[in-house]
MIDOKE-133452 format. One line per 10 residues: number of its first residue (from 0); their letters; for each residue x, y, z of N, C-alpha, C. Coordinates in steps of 0.001 Angstrom, whole numbers, plus 500000, padded with zeros to 6 digits. Layout:
N
NUM) A) X,Y,Z,X,Y,Z,X,Y,Z; ...;
This chain:
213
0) XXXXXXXXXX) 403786,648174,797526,403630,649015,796340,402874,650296,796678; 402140,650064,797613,401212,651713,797983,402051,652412,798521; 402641,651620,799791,403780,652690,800017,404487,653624,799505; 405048,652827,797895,405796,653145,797292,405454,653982,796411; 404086,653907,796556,403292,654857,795844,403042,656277,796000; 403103,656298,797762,402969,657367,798390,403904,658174,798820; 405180,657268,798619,406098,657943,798778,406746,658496,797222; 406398,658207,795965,406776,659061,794979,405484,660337,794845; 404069,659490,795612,403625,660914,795213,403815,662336,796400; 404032,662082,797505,404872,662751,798624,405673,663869,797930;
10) XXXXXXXXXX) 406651,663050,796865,408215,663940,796350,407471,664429,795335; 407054,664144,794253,406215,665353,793554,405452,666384,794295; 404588,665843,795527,404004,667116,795892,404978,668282,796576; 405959,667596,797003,406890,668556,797441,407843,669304,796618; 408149,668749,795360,408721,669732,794131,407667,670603,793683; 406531,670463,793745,405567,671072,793022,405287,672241,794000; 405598,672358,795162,405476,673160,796716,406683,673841,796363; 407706,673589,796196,408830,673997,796016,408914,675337,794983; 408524,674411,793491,408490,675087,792702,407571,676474,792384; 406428,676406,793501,405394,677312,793532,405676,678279,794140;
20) XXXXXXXXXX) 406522,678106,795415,407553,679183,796487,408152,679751,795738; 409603,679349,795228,410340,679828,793850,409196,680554,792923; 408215,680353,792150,407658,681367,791271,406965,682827,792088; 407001,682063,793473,405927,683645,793842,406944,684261,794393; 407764,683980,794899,409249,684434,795647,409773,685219,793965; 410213,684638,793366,410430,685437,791900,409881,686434,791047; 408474,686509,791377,407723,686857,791194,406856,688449,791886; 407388,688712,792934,407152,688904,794054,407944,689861,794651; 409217,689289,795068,410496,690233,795286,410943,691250,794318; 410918,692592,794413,411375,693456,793573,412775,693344,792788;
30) XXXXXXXXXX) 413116,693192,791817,414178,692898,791078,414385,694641,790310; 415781,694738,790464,416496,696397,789163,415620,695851,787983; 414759,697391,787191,414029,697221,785900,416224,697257,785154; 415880,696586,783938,416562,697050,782953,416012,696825,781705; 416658,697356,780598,416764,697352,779436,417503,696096,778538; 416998,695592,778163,417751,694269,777213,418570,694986,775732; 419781,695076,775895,420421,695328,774729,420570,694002,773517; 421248,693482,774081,421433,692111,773146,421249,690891,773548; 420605,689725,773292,420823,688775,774113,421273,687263,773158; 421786,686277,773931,422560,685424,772996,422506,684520,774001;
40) XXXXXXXXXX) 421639,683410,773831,421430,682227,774708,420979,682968,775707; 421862,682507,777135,422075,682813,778514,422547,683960,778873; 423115,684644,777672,423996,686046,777965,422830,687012,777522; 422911,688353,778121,422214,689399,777734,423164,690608,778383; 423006,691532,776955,423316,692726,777260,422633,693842,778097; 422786,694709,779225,421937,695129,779782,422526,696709,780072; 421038,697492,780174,421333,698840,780571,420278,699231,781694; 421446,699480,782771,420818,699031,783959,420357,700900,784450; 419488,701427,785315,419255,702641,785751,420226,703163,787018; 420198,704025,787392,421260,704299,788944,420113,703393,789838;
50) XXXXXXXXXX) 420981,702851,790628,420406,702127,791693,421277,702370,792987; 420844,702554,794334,421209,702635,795430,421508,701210,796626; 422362,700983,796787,422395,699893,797846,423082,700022,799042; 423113,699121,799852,423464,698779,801145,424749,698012,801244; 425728,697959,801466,426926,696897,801338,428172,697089,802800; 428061,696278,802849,429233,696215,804334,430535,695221,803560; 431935,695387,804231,433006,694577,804082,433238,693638,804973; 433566,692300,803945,433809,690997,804818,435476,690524,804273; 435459,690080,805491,436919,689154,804976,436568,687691,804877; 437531,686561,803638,437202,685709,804241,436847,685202,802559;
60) XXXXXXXXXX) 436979,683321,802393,436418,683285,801188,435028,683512,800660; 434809,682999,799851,433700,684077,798548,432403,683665,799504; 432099,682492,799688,430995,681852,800289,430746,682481,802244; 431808,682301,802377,431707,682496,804222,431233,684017,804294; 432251,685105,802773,431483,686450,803280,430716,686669,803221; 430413,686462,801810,427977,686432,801918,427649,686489,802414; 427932,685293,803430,426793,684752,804377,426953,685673,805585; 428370,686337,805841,428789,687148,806873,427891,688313,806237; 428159,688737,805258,427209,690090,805407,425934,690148,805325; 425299,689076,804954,423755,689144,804785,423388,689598,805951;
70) XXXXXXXXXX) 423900,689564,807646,423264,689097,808823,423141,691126,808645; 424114,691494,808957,424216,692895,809277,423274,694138,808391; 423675,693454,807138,422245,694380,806090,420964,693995,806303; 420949,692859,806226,419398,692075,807144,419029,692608,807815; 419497,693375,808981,419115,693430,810445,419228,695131,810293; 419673,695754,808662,419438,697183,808738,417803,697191,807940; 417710,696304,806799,416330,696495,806536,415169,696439,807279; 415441,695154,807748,414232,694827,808962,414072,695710,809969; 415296,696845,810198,415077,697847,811691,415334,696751,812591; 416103,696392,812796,416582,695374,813988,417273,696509,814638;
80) XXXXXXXXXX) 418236,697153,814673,418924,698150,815446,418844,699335,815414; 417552,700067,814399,417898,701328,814555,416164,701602,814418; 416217,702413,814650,414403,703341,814570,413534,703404,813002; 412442,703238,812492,411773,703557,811889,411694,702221,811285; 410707,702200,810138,409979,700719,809486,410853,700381,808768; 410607,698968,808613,411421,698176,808089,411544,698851,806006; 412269,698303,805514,412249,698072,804191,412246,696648,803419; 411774,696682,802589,411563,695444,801852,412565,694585,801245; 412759,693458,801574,414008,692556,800525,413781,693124,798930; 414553,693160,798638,414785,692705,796950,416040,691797,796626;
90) XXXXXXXXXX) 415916,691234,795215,417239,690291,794915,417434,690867,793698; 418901,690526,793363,419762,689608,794040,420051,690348,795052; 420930,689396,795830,421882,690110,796654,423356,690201,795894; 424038,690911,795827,425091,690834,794611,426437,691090,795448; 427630,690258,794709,429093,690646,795066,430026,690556,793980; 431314,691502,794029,432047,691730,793040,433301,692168,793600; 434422,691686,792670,435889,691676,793266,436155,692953,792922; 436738,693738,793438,437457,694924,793580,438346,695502,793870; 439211,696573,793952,440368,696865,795187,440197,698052,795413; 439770,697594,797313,439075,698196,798088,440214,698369,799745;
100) XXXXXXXXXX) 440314,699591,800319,440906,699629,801280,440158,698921,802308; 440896,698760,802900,440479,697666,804596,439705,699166,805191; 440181,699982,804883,439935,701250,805936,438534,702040,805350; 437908,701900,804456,436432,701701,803839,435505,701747,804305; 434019,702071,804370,433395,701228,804835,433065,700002,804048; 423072,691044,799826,424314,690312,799352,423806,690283,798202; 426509,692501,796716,427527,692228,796108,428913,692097,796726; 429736,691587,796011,430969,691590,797075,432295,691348,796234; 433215,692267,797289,434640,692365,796264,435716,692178,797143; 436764,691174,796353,437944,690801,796943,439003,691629,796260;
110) XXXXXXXXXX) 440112,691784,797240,441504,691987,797407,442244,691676,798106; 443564,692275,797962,445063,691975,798666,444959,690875,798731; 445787,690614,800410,446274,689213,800733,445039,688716,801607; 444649,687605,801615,443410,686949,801954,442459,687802,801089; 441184,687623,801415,440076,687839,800453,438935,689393,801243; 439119,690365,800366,437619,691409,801302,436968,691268,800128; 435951,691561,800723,434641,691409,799525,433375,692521,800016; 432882,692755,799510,432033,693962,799116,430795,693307,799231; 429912,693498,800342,428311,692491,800091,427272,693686,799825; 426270,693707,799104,425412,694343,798729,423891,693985,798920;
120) XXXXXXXXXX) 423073,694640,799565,421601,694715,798715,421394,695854,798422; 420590,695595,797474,419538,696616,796020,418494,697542,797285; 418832,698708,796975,417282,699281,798100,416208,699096,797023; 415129,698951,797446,413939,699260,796502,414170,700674,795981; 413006,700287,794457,413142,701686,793457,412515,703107,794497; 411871,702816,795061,410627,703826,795681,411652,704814,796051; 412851,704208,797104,413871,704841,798155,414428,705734,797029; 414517,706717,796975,416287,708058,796777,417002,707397,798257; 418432,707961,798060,419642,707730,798776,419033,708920,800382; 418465,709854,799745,418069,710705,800853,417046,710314,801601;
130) XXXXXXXXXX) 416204,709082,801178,414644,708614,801859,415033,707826,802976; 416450,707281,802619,416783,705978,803762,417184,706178,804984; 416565,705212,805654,417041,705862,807123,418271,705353,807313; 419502,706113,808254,420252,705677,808509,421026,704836,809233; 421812,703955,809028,421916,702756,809715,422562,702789,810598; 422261,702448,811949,422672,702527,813216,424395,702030,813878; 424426,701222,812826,426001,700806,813014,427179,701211,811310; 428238,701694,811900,428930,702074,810753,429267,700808,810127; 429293,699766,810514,429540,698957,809480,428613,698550,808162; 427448,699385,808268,426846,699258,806809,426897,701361,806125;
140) XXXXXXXXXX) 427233,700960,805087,427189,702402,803936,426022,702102,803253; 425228,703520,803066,424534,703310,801838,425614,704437,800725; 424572,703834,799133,425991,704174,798026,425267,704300,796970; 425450,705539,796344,424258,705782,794759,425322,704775,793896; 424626,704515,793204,425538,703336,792337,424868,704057,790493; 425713,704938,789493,425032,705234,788727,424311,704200,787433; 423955,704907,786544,423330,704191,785604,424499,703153,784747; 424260,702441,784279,425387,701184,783521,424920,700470,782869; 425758,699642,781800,425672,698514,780885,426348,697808,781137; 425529,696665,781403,426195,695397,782247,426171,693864,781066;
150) XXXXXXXXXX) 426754,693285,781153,426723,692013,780303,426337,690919,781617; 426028,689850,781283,425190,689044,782225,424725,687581,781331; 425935,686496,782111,424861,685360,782005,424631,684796,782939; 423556,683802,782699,422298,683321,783232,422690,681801,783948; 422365,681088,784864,422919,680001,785397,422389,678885,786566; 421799,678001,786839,420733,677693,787857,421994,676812,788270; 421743,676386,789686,422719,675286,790552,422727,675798,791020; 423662,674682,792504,424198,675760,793648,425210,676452,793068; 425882,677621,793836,426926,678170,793068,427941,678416,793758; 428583,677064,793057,430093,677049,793958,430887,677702,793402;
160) XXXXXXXXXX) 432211,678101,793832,433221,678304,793239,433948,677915,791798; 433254,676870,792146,433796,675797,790327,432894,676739,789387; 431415,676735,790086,430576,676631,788822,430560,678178,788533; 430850,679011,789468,430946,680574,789088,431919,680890,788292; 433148,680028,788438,434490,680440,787155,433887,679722,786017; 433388,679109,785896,432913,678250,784757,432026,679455,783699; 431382,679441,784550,430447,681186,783887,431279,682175,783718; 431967,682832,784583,432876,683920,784202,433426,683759,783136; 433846,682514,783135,435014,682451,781850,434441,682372,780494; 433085,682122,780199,431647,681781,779413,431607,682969,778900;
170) XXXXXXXXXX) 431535,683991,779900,430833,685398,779657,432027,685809,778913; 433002,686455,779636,434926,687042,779157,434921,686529,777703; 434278,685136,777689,435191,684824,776013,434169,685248,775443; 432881,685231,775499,432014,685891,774956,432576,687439,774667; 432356,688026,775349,432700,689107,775496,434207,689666,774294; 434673,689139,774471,436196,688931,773548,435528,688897,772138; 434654,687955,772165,434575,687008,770198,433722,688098,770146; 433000,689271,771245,431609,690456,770436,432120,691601,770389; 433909,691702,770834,434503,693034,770585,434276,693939,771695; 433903,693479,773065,433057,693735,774214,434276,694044,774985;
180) XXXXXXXXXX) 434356,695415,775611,435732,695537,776688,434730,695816,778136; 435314,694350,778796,434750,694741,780219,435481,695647,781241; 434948,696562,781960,435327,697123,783064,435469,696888,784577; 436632,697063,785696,436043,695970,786751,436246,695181,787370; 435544,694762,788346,435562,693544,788396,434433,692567,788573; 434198,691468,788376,432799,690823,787594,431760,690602,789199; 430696,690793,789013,429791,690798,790374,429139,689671,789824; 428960,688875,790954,428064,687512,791059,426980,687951,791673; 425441,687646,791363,424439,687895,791538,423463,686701,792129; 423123,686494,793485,422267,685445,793645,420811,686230,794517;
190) XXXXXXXXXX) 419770,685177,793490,418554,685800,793427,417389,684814,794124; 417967,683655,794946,417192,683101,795806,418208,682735,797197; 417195,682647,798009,417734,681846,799655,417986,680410,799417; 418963,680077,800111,419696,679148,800320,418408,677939,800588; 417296,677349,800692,416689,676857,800578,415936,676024,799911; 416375,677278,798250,415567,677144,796916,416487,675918,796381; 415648,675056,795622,416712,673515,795532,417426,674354,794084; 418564,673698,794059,420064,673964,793153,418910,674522,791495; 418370,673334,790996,417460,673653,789579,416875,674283,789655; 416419,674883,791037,415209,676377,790661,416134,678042,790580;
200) XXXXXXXXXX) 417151,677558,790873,417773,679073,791578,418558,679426,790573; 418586,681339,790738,419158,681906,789651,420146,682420,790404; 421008,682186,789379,422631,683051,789903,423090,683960,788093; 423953,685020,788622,424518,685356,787504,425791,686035,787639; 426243,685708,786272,427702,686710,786786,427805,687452,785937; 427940,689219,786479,428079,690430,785303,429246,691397,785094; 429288,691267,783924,430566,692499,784348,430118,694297,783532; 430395,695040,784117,430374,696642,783422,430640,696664,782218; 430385,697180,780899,430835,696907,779658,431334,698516,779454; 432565,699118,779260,433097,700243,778800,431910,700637,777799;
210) XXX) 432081,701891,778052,430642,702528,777210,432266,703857,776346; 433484,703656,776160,434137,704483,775136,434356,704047,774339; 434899,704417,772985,434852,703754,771571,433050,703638,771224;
């Protein structure tokens, strides 16, 4: 029974370790300020500022490119390959389907036949597009991204494929029953490392909301 004792209090201390990483990691990491337009449960309307990011093209399904582009933007923040100080993570890392030439230079966007996808990080607010240093290999662009109204719901788990259409399709009908015309194509947003257990982690999926009419 002590054993057994020590081994449930073991797993609490380690959710409670867990959960404390996750709040200062959340807490901590610079996240885009926005504006809350409307919000409804899990969904919120948002008006987001111009923001600047980092994004390289992957081929390949939704999960394998992520992970393919994280390495290369990674290794531009940190100054792994090119001269001057590092820059700071922020989250999410974000991706969104698009149609995008092969001939172009973690958001991310698919087309054509097999899958490209678009991987992104957020530069910090501090950076203008002109502050950043430039990245040593052409396979990363930086990209002013202007100001927008984004719709956005909210979602913890891992985030598979199932559970991201599950949301998309959440948001769209939403979107439909509030008279809401999205623009686009919808960007999935994940805002912890692969580490953070499934119930602590935030994912979201947003789409552009037409700002005519």
């Amino acid at each position: 029974m002590k054993v057994l004792g020590f081994v449930v209090l073991g797993g609490v201390g380690l959710a409670a370790v867990a959960a404390g990483a996750w709040w200062y990691y959340t807490n901590n990491v610079e996240q885009p300020k926005y504006a809350v337009v409307t919000q409804d449960g899990a969904i919120e309307v948002r008006d987001y500022p111009a923001l600047v990011v980092a994004e390289v093209l992957r081929r390949g399904d939704r999960g394998a490119a992520v992970r393919a582009g994280f390495s290369p933007l990674a290794n531009y923040i940190f100054a792994k390959e090119r001269e001057g100080q590092s820059i700071a993570m922020t989250a999410p890392v974000t991706q969104s389907r698009e149609k995008i030439a092969m001939t172009a230079p973690v958001t991310q966007a698919r087309t054509g036949e097999g899958d490209t996808w678009v991987v992104r990080f957020i530069m910090p607010s501090e950076y203008a597009l002109e502050d950043l240093p430039l990245p040593a290999s052409a396979d990363v662009s930086l990209k002013p991204l202007p100001p927008a109204r984004r719709a956005a719901i909210r979602f913890s788990g891992v985030a598979t494929d199932a559970l991201i259409a599950e949301q998309e399709a959440r948001l769209l009908a939403w979107l439909e029953q509030q008279g809401l015309t999205p623009q686009g194509s919808p960007t999935y947003a994940y805002y912890n490392d692969p580490f953070t257990p499934g119930p602590l982690r935030r994912n979201e999926v947003m789409v552009e909301l037409s700002t005519e009419g």
